[in-house]
N, C-alpha and C positions, 0 to 999 in steps of 0.2 A: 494170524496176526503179523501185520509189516515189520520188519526191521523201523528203527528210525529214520525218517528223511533229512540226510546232508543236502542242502541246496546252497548254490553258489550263485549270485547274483553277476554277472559281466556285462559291461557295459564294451559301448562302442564297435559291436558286433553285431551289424546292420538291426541295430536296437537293444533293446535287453534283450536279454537271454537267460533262461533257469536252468542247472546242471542239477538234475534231481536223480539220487542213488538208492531206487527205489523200484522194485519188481512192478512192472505192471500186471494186471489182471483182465484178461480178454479172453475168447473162445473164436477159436475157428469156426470159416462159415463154408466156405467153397475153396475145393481145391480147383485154382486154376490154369496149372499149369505145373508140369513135371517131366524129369530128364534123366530116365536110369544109365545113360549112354552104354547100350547094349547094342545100337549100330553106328555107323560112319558118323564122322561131324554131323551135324544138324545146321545145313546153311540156312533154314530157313526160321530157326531160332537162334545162332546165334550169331552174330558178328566179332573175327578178331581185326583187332589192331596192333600192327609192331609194323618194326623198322619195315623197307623194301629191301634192304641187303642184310638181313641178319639174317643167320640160321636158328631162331627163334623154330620151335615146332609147337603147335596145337595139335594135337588131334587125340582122336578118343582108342580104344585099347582096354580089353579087358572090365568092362561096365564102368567107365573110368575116364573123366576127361583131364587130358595131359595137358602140365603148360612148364616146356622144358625149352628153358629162354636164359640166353647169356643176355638179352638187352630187355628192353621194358616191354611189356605185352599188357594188353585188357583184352578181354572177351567179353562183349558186351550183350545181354540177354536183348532181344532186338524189338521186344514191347515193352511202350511204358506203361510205367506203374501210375495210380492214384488211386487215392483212398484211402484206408486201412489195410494192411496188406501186412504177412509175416513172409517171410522167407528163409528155409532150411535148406542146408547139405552139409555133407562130412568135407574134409580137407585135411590132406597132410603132405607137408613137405620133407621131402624122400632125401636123404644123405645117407650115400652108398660112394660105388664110383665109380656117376656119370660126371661129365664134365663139366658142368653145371651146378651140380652138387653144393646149395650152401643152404645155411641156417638162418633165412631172412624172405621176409616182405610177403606175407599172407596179409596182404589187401583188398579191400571192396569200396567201390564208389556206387551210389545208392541217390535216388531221385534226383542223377543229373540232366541237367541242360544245358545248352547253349543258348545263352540271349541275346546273340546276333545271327543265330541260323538253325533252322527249325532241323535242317538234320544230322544229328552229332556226330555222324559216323563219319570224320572226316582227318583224322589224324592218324597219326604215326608209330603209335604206343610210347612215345620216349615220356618219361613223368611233366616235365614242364610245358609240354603241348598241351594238357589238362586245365592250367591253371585261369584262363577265362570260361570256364564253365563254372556252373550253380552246381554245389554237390554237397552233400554229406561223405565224407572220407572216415575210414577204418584203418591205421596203419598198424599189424599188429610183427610184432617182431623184426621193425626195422631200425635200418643204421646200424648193420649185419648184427641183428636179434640185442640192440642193449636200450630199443624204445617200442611203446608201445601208445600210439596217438589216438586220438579224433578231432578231426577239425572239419568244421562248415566252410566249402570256399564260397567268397559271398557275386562270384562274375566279374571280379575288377581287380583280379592277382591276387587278393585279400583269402590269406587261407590260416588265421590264426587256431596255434592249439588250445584246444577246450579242454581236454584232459589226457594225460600224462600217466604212464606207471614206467617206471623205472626198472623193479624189484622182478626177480629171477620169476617169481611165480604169475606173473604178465608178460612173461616172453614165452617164443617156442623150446618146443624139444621138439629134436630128431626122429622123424619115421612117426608120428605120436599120430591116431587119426582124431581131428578134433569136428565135434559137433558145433557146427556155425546156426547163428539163428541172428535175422534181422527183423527188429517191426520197429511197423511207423501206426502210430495209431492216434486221430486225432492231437495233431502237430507234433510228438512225441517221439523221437525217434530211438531204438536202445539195439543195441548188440550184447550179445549172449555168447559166450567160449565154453563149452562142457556144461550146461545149462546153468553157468553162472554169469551174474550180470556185470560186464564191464562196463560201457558204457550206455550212459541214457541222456537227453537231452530235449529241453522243451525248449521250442521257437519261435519267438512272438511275430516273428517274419518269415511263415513257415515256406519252403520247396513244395507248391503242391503237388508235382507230378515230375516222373521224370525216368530216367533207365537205371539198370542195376547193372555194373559189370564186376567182371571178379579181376582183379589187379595182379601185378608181381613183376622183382624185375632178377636178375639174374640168380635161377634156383631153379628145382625140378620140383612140380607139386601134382598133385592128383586130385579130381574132385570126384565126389560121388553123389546119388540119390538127392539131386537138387526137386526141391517144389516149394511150389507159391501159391500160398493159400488167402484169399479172403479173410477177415477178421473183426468183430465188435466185440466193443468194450461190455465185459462180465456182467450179466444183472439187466442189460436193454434189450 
């Protein structure tokens, strides 16, 4: 049996929009695509982005991809995505003492594009270079860990928040490794922290396709055991 559905109607956000607090129900279909990083970068799965003079560092280490960045970074998985699609891996950001060292900005951008130029991969990593792209955004412990966002940017600077948590137990801890899960299933898109549902969101002006990159700006984090699997809705 469901929880009850809070739904939140908003307007002016390239149409209505339904914010529904409700676990979906679907089944995996194909696993297609997965990244134990067990060797070197993967250039040909992923692309980063950051400054040209930062000492930003990506790379992989111990089954583990690194993004130990004083300025803003994306690593952008370099197929898009459409369809129904979930997407898993672990994350946690590491406070010890590297130099980098902070308690903020476990991010993901999810079915973005550009709709002035078919190929995204052209920016800088700095956050406002972002801001004319189509995306779904995840901001989870920023504004050095006291928010935790989602906002649809709509491709015209337009990136209002849809949902908001405030409250200690929507932010990070320290060194903590957290199970990330993304699905988009039939215009619905929801994120998952420790297989709990934080945000969900239905879109009458859906992103049909687009890349997934994992986000961050000055912190050390690690990812793990990423895969992207196929998905239908439970019962078809």
């Amino acid at each position: 049996m469901y929880q009850l559905i809070l739904i939140w109607i908003i307007s002016g956000l390239s149409g209505m929009v339904i914010f529904a607090q409700n676990p979906m129900n679907y089944k995996k279909k194909k696993l297609i695509s997965s990244d134990s990083f067990s060797q070197q970068f993967d250039t040909t799965s992923w692309q980063i982005e950051t400054p040209p003079d930062s000492n930003n560092r990506v790379f992989v280490a111990n089954n583990r991809l690194w993004l130990d960045t004083k300025d803003g970074a994306t690593v952008w998985y370099k197929q898009p995505l459409k369809g129904n699609y979930c997407i898993e891996y672990n994350r946690c950001v590491v406070v010890d003492s590297g130099a980098n060292d902070r308690l903020s900005d476990l991010n993901n951008f999810w079915q973005a594009s550009d709709p002035t130029n078919a190929n995204l991969f052209t920016r800088d990593g700095l956050f406002e270079s972002y801001d004319h792209l189509q995306l779904y955004y995840a901001g989870i412990g920023g504004n050095y860990n006291s928010t935790s966002r989602f906002r649809k940017y709509d491709g015209s600077k337009e990136k209002p928040i849809i949902k908001e948590y405030l409250d200690s137990a929507h932010l990070l801890k320290p060194n903590h490794i957290y199970s990330i899960r993304i699905v988009y299933l039939n215009h619905t898109t929801q994120l998952y922290v420790d297989g709990n549902l934080w945000f969900s969101f239905t879109d009458t002006k859906p992103l049909p396709a687009g890349y997934f990159g994992l986000r961050s700006t000055k912190s050390r984090q690690w990812v793990s055991d990423f895969k992207i699997w196929t998905i239908k809705q439970a019962g078809t």
